[in-house]
N, CA and C of each residue as an Amber inpcrd file, in Angstrom:
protein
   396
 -21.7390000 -13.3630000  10.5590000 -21.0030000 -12.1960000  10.1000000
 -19.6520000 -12.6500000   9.5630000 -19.4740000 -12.5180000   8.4940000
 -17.9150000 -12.5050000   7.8790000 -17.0420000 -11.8010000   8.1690000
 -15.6650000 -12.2850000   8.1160000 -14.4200000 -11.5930000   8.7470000
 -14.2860000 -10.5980000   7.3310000 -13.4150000  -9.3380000   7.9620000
 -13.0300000  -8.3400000   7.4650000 -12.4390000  -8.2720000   5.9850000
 -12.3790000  -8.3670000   4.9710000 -11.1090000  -8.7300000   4.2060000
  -9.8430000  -8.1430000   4.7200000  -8.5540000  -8.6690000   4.1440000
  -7.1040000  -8.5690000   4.2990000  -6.5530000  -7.9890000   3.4180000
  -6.0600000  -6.7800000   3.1440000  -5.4250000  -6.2580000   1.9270000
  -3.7370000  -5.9470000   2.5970000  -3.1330000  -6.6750000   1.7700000
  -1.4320000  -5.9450000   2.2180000  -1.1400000  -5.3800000   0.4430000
  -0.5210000  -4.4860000   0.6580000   0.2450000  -3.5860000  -0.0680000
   1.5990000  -4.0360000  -0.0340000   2.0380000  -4.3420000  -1.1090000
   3.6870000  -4.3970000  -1.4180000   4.3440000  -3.5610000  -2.3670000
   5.8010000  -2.8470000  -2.1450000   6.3930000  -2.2780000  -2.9770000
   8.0870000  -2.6630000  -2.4460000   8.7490000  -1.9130000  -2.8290000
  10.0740000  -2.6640000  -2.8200000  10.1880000  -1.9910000  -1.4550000
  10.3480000  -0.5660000  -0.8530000  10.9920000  -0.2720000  -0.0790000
  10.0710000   0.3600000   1.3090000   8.8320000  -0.2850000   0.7530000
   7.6000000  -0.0690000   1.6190000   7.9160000   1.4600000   2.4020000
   8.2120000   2.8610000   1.8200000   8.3690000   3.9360000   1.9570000
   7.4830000   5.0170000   1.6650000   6.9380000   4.4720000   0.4220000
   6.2000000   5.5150000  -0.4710000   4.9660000   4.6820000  -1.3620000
   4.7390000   3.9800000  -2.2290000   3.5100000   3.8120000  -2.5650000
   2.7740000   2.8200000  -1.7390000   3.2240000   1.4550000  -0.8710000
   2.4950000   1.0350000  -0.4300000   2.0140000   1.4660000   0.8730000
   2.7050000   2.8200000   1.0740000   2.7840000   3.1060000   2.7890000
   1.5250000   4.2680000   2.4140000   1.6330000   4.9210000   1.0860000
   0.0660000   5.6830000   0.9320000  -1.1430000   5.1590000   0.6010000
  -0.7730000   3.9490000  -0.0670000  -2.2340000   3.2000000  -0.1990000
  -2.7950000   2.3570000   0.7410000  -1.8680000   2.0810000   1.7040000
  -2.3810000   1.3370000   3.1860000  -3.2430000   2.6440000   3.5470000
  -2.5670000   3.5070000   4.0830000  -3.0140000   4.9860000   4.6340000
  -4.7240000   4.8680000   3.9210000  -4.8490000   5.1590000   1.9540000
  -5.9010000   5.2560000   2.0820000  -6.9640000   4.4090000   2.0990000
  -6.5020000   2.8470000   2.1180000  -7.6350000   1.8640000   2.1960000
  -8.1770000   2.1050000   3.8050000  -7.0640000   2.7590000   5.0810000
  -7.6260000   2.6730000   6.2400000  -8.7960000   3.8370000   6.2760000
  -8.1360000   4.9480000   5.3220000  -9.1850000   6.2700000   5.5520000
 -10.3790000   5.5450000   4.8450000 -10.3890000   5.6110000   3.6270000
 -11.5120000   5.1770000   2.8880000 -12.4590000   3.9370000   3.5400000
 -11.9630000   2.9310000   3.7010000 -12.3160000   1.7580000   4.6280000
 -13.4560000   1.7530000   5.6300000 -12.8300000   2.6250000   5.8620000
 -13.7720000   3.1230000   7.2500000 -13.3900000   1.9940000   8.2360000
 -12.4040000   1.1020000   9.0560000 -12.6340000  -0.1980000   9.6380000
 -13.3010000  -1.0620000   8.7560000 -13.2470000  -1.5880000   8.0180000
 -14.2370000  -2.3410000   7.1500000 -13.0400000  -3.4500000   6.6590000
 -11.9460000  -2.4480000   6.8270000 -10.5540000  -3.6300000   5.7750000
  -9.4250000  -3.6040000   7.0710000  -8.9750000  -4.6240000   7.0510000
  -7.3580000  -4.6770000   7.4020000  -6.6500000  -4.7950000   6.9130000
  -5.8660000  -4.0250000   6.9580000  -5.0030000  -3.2270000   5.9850000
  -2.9860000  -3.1970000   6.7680000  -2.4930000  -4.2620000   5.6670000
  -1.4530000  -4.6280000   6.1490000   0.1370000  -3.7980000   4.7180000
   1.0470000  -3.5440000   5.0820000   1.8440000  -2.9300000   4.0390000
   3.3510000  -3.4680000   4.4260000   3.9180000  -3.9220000   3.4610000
   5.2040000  -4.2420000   3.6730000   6.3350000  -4.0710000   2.2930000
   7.6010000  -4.5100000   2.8400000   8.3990000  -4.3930000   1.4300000
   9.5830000  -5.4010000   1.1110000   9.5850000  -5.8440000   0.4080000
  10.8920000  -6.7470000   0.0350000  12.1990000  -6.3490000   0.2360000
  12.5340000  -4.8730000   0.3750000  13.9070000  -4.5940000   1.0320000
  13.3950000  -3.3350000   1.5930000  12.4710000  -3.5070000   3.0890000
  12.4840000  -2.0530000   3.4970000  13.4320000  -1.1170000   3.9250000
  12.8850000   0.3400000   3.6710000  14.1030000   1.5720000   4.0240000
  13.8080000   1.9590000   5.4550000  14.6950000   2.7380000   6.1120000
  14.7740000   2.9410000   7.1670000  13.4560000   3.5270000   7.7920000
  12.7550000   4.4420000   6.9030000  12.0130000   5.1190000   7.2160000
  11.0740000   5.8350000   6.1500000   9.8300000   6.6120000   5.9560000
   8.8350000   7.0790000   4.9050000   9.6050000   7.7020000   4.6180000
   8.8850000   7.9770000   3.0880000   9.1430000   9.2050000   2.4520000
   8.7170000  10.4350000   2.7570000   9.6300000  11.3690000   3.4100000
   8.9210000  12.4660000   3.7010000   8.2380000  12.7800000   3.0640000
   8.2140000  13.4230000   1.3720000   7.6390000  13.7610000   0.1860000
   6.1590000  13.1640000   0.1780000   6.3150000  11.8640000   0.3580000
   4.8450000  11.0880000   0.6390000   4.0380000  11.2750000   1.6090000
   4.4910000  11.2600000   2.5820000   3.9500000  11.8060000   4.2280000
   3.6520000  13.0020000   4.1350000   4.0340000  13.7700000   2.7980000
   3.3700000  15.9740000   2.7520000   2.5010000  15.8820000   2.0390000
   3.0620000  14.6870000   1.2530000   1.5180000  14.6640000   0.0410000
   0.0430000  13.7460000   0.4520000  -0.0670000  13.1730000   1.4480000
  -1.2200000  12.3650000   2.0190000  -1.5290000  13.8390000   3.1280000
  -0.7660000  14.0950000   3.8240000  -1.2210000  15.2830000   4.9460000
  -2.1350000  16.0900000   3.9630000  -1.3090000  16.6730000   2.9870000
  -2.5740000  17.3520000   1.9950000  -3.8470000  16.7120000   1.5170000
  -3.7920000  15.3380000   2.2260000  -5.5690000  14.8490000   1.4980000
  -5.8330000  14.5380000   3.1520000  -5.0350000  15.1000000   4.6460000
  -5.7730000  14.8520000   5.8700000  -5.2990000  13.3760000   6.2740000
  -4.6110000  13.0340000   5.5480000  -3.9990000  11.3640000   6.2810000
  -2.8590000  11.3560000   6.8080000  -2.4950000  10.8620000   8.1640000
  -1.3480000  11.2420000   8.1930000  -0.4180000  10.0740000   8.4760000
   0.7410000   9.3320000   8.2080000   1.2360000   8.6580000   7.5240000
   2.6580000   8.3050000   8.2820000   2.5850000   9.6710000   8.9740000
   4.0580000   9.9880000   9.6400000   4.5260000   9.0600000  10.5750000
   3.3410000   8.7490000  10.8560000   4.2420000   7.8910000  12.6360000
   4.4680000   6.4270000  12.1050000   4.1940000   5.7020000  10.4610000
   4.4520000   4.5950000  10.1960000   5.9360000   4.0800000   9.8210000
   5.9890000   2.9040000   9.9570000   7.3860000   2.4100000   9.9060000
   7.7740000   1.4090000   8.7770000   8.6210000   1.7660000   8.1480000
   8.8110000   0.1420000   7.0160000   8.9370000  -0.9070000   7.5860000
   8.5250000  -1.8020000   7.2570000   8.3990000  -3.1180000   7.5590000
   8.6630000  -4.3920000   6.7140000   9.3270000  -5.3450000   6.8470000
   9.8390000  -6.4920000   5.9710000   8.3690000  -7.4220000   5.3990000
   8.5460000  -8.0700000   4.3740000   7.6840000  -8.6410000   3.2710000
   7.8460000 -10.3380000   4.2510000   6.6180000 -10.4560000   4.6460000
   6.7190000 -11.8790000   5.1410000   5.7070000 -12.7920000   4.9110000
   6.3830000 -14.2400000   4.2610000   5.4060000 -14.9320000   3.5930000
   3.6350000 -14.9760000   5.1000000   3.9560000 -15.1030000   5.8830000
   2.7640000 -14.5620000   6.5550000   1.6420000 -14.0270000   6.7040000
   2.1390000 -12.5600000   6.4390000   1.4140000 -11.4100000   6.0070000
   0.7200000 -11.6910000   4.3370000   1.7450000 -12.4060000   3.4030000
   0.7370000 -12.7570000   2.2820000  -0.1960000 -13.9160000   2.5940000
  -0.0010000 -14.7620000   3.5700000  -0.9900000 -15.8590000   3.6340000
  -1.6730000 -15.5340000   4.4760000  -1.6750000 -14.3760000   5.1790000
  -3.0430000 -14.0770000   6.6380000  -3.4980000 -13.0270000   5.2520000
  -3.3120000 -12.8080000   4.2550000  -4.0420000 -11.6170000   3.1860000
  -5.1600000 -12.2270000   2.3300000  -6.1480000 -11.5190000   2.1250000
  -7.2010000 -12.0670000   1.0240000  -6.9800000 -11.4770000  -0.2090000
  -5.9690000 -10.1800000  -0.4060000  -5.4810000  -9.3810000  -1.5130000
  -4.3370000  -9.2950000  -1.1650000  -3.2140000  -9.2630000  -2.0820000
  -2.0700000  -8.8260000  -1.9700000  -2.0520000  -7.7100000  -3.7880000
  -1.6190000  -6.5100000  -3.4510000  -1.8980000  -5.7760000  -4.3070000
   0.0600000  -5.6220000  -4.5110000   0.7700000  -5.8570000  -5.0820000
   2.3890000  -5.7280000  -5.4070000   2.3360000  -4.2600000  -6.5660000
   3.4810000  -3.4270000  -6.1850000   3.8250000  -2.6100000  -6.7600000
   5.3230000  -2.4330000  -7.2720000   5.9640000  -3.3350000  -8.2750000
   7.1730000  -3.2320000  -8.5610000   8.0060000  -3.5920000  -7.9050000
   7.6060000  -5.0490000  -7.2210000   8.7270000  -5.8350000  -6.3850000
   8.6350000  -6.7830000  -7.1620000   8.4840000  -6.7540000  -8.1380000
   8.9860000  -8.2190000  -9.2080000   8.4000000  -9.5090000  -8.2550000
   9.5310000 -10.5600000  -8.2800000   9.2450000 -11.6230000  -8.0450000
   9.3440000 -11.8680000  -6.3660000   9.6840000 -11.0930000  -5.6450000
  10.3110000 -11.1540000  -4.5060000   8.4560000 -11.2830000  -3.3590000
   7.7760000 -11.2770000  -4.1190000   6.2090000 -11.9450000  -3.0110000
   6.2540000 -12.9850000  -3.4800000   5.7500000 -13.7510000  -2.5850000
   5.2950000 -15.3020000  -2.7460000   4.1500000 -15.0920000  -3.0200000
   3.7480000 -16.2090000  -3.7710000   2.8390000 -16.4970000  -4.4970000
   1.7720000 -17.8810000  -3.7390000   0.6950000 -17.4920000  -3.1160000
  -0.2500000 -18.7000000  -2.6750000  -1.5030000 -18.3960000  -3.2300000
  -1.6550000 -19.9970000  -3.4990000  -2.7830000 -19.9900000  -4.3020000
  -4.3100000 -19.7000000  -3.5680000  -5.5080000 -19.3140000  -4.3230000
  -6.1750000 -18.8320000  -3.6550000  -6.4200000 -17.6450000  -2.8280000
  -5.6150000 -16.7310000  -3.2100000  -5.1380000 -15.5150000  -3.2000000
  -5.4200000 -14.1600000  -4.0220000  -5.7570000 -13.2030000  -4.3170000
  -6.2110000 -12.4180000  -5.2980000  -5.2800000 -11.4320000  -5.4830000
  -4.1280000 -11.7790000  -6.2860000  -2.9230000 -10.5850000  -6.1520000
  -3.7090000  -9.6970000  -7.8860000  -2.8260000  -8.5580000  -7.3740000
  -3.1730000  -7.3530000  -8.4290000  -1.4270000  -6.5810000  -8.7700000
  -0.6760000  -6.3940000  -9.6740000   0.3630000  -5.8660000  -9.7770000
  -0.2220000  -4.0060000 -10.3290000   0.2040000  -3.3980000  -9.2240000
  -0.4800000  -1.9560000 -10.1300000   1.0710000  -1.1560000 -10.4200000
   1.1950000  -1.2400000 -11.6420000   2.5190000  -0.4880000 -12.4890000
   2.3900000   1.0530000 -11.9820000   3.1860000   1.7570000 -11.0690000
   2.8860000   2.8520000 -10.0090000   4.7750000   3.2670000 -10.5630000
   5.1350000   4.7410000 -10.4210000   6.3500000   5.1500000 -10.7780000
   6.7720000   5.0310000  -9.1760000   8.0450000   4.5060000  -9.2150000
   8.7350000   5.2080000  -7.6380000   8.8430000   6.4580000  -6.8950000
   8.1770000   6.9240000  -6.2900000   8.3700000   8.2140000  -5.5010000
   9.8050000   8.6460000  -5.0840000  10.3920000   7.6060000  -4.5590000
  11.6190000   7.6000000  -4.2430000  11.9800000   9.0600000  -4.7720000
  12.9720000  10.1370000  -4.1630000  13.2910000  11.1960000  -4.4740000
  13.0530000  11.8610000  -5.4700000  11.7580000  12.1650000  -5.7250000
  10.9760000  12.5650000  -6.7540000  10.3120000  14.3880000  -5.7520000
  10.2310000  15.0240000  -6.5650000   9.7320000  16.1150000  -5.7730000
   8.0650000  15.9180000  -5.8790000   7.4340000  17.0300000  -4.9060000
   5.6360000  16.9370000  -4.6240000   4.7780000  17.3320000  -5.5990000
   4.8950000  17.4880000  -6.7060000   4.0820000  17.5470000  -7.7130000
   4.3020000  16.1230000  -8.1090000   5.4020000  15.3980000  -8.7780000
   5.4080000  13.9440000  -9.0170000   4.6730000  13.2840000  -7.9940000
   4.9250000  13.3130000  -6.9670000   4.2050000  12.1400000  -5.9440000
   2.7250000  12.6850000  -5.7100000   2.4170000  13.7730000  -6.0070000
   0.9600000  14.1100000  -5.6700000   0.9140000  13.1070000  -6.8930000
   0.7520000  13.2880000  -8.0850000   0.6030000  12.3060000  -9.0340000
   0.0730000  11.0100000  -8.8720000   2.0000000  10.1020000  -8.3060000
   1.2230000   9.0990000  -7.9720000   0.2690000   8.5010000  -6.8820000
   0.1970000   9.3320000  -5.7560000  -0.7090000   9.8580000  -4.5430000
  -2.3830000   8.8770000  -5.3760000  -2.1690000  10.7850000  -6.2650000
  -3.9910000  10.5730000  -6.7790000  -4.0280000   9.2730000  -7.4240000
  -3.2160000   8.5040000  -8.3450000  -3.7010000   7.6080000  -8.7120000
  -3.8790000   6.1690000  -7.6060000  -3.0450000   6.1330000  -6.7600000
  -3.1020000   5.3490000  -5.8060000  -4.4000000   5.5600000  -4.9400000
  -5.2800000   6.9480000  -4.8920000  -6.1600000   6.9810000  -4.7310000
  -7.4220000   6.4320000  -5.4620000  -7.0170000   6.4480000  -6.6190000
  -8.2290000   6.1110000  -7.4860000  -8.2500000   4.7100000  -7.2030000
  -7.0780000   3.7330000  -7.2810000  -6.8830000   2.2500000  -7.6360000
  -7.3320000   1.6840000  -6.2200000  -7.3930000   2.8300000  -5.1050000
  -7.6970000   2.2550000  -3.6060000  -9.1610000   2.4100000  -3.5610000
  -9.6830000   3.1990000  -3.6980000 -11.3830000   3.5140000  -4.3960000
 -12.0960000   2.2490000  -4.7940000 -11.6790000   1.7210000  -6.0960000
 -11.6830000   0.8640000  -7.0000000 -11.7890000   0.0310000  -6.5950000
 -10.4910000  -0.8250000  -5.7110000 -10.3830000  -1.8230000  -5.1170000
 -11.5400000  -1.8320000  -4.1070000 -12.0390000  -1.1460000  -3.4770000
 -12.4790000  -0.8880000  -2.0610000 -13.6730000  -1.1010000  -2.5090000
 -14.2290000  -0.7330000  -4.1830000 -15.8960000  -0.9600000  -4.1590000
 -15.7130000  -2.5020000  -4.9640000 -14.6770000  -3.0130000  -4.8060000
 -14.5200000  -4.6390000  -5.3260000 -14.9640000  -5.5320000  -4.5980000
 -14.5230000  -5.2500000  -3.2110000 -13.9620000  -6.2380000  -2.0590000
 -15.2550000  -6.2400000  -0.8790000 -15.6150000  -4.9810000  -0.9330000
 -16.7670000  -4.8820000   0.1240000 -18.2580000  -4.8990000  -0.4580000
């Protein structure tokens, strides 16, 4: 039996897009993925805005915490999927990174972030019938 794949999610402030697409690789996943999310300068805490807009698809998001970008977490990863943290992930080879060009949620009201929500849904979908 083969181990699980590793997906971490990166964005700059690990608040809002990588903290919803962790959320839905775990829903979607089913246990199937481990599913890791971090950020190159995390914020104190989620985006509320993000945390109303996953509750509306039943995920709930709330009790997660930002967390710092550690070369670690990219080398225990079989995907590293980066969202607009530029250069600030390390780069190891043998690795399957994906950059998905995603707008910042960051103080954006809930029609914008449902937005980028759904597409982060689609690209987690996607990914998910890649990997398994």
């Amino acid at each position: 039996m083969s181990k699980k794949p590793t997906v971490l999610f990166v964005c700059v402030h690990n608040a809002g897009r990588s903290q919803m697409a962790a959320g839905f690789m775990e829903h979607l996943g089913e246990g199937r993925v481990e599913v890791l999310s971090a950020g190159s300068a995390p914020k104190e805490s989620i985006n509320p805005v993000a945390v109303d807009a996953m509750r509306e698809k039943g995920i709930d998001i709330s009790n997660r915490r930002p967390k710092v970008l550690t070369s670690e977490s990219v080398q225990g990863s079989d995907v590293v999927i980066t969202m607009g943290c530029g250069d600030a992930c390390p780069f190891y080879p043998g690795k399957r990174y994906e950059d998905w060009v995603l707008d910042d949620p960051a103080g954006k009201d809930i029609e914008f972030v449902r937005k980028v929500r759904d597409e982060i849904e689609r690209r987690v979908a996607q990914l998910l019938s890649e990997i398994l």
